[in-house]
Biotite code that builds the C-alpha atoms (Angstrom):
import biotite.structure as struc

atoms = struc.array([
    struc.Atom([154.402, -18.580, 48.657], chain_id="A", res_id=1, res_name="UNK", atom_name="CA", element="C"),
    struc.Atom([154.635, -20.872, 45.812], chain_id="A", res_id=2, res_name="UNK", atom_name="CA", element="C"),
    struc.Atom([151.879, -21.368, 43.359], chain_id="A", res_id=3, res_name="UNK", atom_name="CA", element="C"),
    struc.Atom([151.455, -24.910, 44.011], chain_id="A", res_id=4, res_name="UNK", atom_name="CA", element="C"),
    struc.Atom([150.520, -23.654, 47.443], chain_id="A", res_id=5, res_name="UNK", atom_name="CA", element="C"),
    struc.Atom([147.722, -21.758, 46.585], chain_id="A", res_id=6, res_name="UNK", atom_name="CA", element="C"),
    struc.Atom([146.602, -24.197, 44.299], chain_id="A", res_id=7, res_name="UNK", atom_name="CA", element="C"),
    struc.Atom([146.164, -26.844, 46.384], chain_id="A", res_id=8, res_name="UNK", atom_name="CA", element="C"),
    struc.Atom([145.312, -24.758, 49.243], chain_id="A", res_id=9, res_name="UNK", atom_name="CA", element="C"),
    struc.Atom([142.711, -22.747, 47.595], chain_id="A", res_id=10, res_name="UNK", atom_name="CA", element="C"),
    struc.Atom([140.933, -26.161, 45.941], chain_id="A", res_id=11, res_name="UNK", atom_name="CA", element="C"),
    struc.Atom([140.757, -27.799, 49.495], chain_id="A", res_id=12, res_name="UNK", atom_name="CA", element="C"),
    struc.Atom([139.593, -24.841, 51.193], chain_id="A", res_id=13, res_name="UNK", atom_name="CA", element="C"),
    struc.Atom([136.595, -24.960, 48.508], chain_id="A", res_id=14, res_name="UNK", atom_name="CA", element="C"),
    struc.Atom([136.076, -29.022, 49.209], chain_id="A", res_id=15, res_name="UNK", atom_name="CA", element="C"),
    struc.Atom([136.132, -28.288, 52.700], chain_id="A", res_id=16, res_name="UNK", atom_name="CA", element="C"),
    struc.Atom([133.298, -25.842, 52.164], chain_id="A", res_id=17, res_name="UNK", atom_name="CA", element="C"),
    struc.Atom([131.372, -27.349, 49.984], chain_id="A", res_id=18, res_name="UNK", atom_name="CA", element="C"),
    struc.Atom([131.622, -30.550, 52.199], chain_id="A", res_id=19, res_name="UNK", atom_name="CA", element="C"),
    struc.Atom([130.380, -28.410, 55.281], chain_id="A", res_id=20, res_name="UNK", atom_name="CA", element="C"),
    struc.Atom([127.398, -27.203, 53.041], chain_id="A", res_id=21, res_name="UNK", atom_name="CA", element="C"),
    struc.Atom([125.757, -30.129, 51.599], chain_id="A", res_id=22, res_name="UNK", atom_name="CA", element="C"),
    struc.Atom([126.248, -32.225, 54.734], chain_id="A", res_id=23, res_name="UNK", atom_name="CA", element="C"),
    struc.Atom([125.552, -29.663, 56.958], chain_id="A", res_id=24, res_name="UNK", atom_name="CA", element="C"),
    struc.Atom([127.967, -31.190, 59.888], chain_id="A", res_id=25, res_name="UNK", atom_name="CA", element="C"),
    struc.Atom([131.071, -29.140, 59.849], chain_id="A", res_id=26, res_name="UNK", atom_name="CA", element="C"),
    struc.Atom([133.388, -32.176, 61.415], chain_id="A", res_id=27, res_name="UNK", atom_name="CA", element="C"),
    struc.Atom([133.375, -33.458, 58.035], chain_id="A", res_id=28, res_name="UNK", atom_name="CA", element="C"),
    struc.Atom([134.897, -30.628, 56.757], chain_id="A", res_id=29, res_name="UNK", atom_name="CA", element="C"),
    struc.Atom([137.625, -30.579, 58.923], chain_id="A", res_id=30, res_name="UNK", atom_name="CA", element="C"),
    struc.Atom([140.089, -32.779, 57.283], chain_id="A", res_id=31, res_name="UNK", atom_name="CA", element="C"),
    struc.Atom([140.127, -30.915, 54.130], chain_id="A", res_id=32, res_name="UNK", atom_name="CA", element="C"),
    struc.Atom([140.750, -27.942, 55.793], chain_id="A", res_id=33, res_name="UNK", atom_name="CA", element="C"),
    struc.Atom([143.751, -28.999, 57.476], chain_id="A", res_id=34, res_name="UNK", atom_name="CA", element="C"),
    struc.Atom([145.062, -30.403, 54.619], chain_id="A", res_id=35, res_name="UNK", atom_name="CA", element="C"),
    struc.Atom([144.127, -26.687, 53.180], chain_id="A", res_id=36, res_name="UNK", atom_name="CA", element="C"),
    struc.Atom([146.354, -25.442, 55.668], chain_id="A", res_id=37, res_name="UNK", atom_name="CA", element="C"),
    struc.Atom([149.193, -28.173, 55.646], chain_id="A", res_id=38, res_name="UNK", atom_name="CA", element="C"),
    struc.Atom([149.543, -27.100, 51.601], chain_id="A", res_id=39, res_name="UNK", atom_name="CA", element="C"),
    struc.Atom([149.481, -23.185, 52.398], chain_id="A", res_id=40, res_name="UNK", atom_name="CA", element="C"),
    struc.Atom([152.230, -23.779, 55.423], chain_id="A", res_id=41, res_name="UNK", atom_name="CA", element="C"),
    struc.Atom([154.222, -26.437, 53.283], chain_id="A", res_id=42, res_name="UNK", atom_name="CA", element="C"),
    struc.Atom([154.821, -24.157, 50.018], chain_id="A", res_id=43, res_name="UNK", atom_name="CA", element="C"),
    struc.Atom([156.130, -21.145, 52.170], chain_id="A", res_id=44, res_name="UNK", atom_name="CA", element="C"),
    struc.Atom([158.852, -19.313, 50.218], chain_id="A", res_id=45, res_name="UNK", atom_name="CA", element="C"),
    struc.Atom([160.267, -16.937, 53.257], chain_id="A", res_id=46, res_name="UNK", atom_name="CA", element="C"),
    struc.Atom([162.338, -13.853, 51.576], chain_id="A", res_id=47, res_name="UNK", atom_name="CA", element="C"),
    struc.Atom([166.519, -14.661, 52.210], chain_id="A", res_id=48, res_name="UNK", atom_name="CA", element="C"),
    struc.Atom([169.259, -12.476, 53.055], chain_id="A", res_id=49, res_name="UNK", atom_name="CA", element="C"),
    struc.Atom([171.740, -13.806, 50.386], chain_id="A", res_id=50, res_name="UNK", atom_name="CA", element="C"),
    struc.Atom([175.893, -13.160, 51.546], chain_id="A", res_id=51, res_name="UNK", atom_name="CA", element="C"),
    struc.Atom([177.739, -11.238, 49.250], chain_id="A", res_id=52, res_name="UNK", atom_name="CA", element="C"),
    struc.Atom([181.801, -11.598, 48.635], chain_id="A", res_id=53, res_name="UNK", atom_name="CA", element="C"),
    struc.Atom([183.656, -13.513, 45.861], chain_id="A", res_id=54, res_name="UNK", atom_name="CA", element="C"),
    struc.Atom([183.792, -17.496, 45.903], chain_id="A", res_id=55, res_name="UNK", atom_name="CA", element="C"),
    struc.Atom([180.555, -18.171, 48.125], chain_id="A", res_id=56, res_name="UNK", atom_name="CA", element="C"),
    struc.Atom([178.460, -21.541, 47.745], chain_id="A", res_id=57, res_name="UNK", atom_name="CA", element="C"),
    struc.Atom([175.345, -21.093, 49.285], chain_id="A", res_id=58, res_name="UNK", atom_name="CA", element="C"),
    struc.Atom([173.068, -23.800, 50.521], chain_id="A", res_id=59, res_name="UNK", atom_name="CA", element="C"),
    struc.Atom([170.268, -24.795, 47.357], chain_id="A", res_id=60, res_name="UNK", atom_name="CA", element="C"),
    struc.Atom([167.663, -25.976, 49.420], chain_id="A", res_id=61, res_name="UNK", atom_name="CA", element="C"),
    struc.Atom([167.002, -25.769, 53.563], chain_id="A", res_id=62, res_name="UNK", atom_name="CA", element="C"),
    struc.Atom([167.071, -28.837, 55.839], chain_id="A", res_id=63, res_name="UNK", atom_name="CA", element="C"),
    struc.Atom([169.802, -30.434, 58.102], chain_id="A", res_id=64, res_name="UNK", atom_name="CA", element="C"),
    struc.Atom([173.439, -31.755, 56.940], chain_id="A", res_id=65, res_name="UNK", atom_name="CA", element="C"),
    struc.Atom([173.349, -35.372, 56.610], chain_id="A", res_id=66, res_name="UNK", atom_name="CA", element="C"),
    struc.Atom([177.284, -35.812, 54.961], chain_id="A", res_id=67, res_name="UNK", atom_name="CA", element="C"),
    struc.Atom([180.372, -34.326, 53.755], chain_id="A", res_id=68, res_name="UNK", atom_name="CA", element="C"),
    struc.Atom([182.457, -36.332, 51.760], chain_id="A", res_id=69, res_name="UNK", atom_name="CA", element="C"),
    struc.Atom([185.056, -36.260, 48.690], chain_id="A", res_id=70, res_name="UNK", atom_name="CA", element="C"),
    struc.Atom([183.501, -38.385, 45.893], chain_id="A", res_id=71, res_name="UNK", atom_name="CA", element="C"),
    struc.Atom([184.995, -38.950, 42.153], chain_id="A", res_id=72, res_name="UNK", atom_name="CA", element="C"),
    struc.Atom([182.818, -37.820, 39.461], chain_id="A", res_id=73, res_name="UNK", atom_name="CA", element="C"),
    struc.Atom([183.980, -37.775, 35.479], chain_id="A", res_id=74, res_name="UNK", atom_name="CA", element="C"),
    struc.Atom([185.121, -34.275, 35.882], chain_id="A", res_id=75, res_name="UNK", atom_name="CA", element="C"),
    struc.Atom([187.348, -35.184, 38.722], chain_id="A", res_id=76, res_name="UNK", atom_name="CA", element="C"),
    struc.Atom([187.596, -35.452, 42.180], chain_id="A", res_id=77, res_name="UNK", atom_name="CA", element="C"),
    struc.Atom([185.011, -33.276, 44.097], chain_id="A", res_id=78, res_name="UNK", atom_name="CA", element="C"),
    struc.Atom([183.606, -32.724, 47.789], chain_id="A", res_id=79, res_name="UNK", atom_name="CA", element="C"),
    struc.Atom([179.835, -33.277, 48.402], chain_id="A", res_id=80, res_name="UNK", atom_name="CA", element="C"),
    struc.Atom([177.534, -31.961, 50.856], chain_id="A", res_id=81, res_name="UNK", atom_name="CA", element="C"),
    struc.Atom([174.330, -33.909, 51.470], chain_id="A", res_id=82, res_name="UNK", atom_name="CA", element="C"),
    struc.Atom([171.228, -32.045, 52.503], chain_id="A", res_id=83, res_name="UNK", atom_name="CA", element="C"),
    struc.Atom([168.311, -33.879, 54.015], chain_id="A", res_id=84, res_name="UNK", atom_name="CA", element="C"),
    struc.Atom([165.225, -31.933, 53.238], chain_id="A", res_id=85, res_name="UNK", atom_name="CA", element="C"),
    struc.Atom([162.217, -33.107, 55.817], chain_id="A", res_id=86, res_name="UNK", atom_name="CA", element="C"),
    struc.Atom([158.568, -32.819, 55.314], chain_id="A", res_id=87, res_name="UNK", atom_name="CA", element="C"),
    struc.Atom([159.138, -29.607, 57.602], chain_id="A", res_id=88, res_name="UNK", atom_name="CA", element="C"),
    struc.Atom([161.380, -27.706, 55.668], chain_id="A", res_id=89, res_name="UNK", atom_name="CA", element="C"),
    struc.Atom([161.068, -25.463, 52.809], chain_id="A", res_id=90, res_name="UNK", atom_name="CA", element="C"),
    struc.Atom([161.411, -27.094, 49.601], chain_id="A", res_id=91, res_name="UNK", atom_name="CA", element="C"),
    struc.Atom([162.230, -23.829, 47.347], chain_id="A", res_id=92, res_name="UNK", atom_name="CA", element="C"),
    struc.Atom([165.923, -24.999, 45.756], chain_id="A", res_id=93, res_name="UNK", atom_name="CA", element="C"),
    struc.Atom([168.142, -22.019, 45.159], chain_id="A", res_id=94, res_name="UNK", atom_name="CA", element="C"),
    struc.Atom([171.358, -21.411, 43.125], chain_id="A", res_id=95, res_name="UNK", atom_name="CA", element="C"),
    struc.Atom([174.561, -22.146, 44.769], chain_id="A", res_id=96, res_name="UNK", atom_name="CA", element="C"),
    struc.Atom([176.493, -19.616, 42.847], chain_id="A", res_id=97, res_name="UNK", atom_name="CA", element="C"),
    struc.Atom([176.043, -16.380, 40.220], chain_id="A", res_id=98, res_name="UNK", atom_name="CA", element="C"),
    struc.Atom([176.788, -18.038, 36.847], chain_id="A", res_id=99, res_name="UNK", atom_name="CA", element="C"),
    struc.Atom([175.617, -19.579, 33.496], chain_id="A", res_id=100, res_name="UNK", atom_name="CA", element="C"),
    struc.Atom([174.039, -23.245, 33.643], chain_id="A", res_id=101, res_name="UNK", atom_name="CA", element="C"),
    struc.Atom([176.320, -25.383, 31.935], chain_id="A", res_id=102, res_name="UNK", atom_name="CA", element="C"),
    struc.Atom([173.828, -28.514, 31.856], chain_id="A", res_id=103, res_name="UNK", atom_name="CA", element="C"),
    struc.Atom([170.626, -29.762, 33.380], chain_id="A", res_id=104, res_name="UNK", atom_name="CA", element="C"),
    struc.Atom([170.373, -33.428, 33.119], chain_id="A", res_id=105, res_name="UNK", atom_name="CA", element="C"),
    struc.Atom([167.315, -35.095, 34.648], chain_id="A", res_id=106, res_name="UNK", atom_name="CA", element="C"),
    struc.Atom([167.066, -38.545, 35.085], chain_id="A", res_id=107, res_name="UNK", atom_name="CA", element="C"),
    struc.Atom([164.452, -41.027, 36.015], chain_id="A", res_id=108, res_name="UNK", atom_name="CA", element="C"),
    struc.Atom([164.639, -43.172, 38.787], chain_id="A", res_id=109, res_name="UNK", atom_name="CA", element="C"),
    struc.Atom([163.239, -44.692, 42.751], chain_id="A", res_id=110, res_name="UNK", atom_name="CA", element="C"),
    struc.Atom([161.735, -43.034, 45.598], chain_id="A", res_id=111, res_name="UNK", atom_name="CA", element="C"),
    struc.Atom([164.277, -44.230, 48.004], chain_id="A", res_id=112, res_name="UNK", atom_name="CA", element="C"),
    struc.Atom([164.085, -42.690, 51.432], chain_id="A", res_id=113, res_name="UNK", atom_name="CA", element="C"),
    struc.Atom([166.340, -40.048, 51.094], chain_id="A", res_id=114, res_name="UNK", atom_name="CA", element="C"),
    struc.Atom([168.474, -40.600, 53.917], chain_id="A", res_id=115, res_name="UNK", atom_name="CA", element="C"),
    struc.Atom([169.610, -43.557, 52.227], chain_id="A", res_id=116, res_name="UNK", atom_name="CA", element="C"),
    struc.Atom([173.067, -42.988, 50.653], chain_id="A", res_id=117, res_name="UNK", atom_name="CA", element="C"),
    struc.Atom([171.577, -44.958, 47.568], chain_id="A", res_id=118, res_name="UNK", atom_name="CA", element="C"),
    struc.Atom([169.369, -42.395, 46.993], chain_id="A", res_id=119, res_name="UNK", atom_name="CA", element="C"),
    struc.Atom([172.095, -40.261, 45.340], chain_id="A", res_id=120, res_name="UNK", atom_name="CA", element="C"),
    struc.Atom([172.288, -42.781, 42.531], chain_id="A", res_id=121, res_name="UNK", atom_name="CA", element="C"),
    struc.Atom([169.154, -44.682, 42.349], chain_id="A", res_id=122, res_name="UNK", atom_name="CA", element="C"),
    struc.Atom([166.239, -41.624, 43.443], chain_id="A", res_id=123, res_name="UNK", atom_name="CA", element="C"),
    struc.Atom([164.900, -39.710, 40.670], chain_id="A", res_id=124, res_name="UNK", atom_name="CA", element="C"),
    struc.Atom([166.695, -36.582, 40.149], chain_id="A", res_id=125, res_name="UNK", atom_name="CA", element="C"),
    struc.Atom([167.335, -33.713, 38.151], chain_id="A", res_id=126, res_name="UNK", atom_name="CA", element="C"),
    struc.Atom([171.748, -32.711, 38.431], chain_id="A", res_id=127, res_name="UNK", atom_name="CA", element="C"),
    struc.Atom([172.042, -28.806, 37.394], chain_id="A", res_id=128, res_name="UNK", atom_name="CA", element="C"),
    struc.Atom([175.739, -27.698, 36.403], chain_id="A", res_id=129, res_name="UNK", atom_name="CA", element="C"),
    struc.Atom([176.282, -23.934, 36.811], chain_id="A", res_id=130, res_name="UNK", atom_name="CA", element="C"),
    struc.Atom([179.418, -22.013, 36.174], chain_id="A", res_id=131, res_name="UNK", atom_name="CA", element="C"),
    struc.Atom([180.792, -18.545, 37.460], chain_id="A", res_id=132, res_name="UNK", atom_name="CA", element="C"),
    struc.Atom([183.424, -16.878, 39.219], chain_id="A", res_id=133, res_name="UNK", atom_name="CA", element="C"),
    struc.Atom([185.940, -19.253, 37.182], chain_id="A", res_id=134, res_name="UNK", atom_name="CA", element="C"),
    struc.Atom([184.773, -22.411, 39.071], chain_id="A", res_id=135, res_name="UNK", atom_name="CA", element="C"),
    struc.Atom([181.847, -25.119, 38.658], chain_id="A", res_id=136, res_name="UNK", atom_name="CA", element="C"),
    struc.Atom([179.256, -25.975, 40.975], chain_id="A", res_id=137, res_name="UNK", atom_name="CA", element="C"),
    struc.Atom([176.778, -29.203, 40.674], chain_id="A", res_id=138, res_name="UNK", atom_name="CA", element="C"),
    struc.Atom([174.102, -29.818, 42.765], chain_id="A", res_id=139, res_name="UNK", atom_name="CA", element="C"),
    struc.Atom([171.523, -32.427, 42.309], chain_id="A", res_id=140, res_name="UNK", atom_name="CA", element="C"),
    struc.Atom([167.631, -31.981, 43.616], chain_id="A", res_id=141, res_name="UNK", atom_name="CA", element="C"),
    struc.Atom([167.088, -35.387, 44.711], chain_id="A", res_id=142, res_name="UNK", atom_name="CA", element="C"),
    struc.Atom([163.441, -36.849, 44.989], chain_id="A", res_id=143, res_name="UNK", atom_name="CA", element="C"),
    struc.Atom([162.996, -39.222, 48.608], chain_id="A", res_id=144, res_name="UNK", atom_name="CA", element="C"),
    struc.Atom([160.264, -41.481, 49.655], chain_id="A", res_id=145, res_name="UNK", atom_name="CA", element="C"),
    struc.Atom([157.204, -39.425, 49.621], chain_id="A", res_id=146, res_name="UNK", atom_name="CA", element="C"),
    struc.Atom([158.175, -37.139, 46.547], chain_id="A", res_id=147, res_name="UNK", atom_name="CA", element="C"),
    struc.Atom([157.107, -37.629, 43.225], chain_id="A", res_id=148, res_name="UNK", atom_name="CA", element="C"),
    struc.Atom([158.002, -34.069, 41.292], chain_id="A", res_id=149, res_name="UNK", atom_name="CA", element="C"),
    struc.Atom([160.765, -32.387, 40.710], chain_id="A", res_id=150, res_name="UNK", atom_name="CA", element="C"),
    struc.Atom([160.198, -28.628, 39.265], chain_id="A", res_id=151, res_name="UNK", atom_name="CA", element="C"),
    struc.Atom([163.543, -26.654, 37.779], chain_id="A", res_id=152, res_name="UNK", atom_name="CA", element="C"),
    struc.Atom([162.481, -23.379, 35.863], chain_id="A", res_id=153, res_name="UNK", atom_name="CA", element="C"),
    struc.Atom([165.426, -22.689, 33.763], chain_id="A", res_id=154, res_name="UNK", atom_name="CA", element="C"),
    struc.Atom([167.986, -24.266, 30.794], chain_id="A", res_id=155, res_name="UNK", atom_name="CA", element="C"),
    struc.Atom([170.974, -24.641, 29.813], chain_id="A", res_id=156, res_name="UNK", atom_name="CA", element="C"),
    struc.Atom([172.326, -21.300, 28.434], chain_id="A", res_id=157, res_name="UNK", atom_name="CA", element="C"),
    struc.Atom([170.422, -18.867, 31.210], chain_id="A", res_id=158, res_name="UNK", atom_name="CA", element="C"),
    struc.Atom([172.105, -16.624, 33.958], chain_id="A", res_id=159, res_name="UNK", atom_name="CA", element="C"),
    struc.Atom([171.352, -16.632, 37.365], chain_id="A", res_id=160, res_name="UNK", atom_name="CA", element="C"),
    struc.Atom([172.104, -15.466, 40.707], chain_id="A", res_id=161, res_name="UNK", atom_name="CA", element="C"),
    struc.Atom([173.571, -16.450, 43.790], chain_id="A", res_id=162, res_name="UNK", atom_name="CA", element="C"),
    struc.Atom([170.678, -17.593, 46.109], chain_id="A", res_id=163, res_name="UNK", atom_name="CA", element="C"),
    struc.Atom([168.207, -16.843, 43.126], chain_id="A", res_id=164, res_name="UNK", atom_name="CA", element="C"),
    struc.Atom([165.388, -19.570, 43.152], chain_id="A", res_id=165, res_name="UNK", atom_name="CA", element="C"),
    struc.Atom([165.573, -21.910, 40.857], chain_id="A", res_id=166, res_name="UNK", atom_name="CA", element="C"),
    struc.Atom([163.259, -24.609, 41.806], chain_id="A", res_id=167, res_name="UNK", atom_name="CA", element="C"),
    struc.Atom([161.266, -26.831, 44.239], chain_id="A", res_id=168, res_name="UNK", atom_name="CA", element="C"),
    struc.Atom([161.164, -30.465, 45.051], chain_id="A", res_id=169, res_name="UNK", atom_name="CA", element="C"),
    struc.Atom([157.640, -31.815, 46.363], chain_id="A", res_id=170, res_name="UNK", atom_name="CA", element="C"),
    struc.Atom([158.077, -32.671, 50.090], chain_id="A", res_id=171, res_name="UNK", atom_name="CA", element="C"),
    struc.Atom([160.329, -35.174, 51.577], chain_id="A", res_id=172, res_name="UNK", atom_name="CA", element="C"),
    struc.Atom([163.799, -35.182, 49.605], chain_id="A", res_id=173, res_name="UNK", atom_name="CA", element="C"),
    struc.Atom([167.358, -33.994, 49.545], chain_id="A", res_id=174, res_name="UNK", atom_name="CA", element="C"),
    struc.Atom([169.905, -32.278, 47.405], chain_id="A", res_id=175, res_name="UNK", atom_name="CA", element="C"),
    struc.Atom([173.591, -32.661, 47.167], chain_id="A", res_id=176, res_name="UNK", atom_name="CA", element="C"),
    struc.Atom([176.167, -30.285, 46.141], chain_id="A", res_id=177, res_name="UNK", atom_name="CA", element="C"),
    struc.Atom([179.254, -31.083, 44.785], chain_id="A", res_id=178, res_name="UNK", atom_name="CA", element="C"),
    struc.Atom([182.400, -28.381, 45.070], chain_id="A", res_id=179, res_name="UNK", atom_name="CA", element="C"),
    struc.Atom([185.622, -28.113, 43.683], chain_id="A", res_id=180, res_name="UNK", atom_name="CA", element="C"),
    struc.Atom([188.357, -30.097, 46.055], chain_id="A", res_id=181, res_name="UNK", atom_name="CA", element="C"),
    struc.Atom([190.231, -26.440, 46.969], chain_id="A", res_id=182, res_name="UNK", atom_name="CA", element="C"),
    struc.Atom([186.662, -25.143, 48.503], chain_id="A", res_id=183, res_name="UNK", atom_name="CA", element="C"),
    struc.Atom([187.069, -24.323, 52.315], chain_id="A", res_id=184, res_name="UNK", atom_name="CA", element="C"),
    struc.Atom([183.878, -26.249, 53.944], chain_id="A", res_id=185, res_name="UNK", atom_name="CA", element="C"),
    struc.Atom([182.056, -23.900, 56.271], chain_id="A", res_id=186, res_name="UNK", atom_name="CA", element="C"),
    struc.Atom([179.814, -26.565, 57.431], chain_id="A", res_id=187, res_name="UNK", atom_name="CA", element="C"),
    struc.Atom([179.762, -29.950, 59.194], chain_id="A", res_id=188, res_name="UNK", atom_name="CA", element="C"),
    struc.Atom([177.374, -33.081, 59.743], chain_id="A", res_id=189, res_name="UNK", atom_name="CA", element="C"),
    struc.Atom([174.430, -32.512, 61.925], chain_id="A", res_id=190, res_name="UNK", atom_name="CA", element="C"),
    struc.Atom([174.397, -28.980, 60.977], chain_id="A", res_id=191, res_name="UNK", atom_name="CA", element="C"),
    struc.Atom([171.429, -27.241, 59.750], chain_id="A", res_id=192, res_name="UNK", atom_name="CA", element="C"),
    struc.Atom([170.932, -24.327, 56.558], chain_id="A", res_id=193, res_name="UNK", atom_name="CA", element="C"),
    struc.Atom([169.028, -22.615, 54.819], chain_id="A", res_id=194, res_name="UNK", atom_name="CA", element="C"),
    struc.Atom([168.331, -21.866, 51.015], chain_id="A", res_id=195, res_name="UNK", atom_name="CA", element="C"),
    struc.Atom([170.136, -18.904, 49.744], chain_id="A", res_id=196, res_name="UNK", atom_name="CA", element="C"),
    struc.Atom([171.578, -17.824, 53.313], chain_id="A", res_id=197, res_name="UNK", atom_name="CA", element="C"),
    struc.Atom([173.801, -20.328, 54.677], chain_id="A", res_id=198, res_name="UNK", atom_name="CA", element="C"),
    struc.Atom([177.524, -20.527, 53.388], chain_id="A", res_id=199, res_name="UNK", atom_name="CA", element="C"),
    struc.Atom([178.569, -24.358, 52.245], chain_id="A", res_id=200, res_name="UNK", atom_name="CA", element="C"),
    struc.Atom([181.812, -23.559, 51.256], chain_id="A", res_id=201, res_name="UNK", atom_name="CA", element="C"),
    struc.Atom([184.249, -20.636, 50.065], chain_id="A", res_id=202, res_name="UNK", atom_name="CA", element="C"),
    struc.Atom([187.222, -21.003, 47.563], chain_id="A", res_id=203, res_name="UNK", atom_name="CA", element="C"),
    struc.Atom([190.221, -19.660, 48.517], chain_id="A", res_id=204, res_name="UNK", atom_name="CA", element="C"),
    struc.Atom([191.497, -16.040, 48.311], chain_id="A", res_id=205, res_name="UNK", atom_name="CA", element="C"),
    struc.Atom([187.510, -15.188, 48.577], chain_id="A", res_id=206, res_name="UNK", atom_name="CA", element="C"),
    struc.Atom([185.053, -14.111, 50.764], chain_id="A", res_id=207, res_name="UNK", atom_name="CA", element="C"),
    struc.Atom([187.249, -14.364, 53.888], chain_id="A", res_id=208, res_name="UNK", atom_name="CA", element="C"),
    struc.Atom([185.681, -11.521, 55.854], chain_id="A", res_id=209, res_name="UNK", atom_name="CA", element="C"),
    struc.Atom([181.797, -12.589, 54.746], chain_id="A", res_id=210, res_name="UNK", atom_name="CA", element="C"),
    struc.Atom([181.254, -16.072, 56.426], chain_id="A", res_id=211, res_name="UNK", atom_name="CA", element="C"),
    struc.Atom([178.704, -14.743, 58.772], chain_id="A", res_id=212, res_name="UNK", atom_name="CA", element="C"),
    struc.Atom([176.227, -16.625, 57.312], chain_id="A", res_id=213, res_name="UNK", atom_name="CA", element="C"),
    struc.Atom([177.650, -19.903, 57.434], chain_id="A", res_id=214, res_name="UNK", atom_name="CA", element="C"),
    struc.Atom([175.254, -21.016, 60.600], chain_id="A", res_id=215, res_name="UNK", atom_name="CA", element="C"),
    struc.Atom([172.375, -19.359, 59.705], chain_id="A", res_id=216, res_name="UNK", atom_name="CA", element="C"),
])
């Protein structure tokens, strides 16, 4: 679990007692109890199988495949995968690829609903550039209507790994991931992932034979 979880979980658990104790009705307790348990279910961090093989992009975050599109960015032309992250999923982000971080550039912004195409642009978001294998991978963590913090725990210069997490976005959002245009996409709109174990894409000449997890 995350530590937010038990944070927030833990401090409404004591309201919800302390509640029940001086008012000595325990239905007046109840809300902040379920709220104890919304915040202990919501910051769930399950343990990931993560593929192995050359030239896998993993999914950063879980949730359900909202678009797939090619897109022109400064750098070039580039294919994007939108991820629609609802209240329901787990909001642990996770490295696409093994690599260096290139750049982390956050950026202020609205708290669009996130199944707004807008929301790319206009949401508050934080884009993380991470290089390795010979090949870039962006992918932005996206804040929607209900969010209001985005947490990434590392900086320009560090390592990390494929699937390793990297962050968390605060309920409701969405993050995109942007690929090189000669990545093979191994998923489709309407299509659901998860962090760290479902295959996005795969550039060529790699990881032929290891695309097992590409609907998991």
């Amino acid at each position: 679990m995350v530590r937010d979880g038990y944070m927030y979980g833990l401090s409404l658990l004591a309201v919800s007692v302390l509640v029940g104790w001086f008012t000595r009705g325990w239905i007046w307790a109840l809300l902040p109890l379920l709220l104890a348990a919304f915040f202990l279910w919501f910051f769930r961090d399950p343990q990931r199988t993560i593929p192995t093989g050359e030239g896998m992009i993993v999914s950063p975050g879980d949730g359900l495949v909202t678009e797939t599109i090619q897109i022109s960015t400064p750098a070039g032309p580039r294919q994007r995968i939108s991820i629609f992250l609802s209240v329901f999923d787990v909001h642990v982000n996770r490295s696409p690829i093994g690599g260096v971080i290139q750049d982390v550039h956050y950026q202020k912004g609205l708290y669009l609903n996130a199944m707004n195409p807008a929301s790319a642009e206009k949401n508050e978001q934080n884009v993380v550039t991470v290089r390795g294998e010979g090949f870039e991978v962006t992918f932005k963590q996206i804040a929607g209507l209900i969010a209001r913090r985005i947490v990434f725990n590392y900086k320009v210069g560090d390592a990390v790994e494929r699937g390793q997490r990297v962050g968390l976005i605060k309920f409701g959002s969405r993050v995109d991931v942007m690929v090189p245009m000669e990545a093979e996409l191994k998923v489709a709109k309407g299509q659901r992932v998860r962090g760290g174990a479902s295959i996005l894409a795969v550039m060529p000449k790699a990881g032929s034979n290891n695309t097992a997890g590409a609907r998991a």
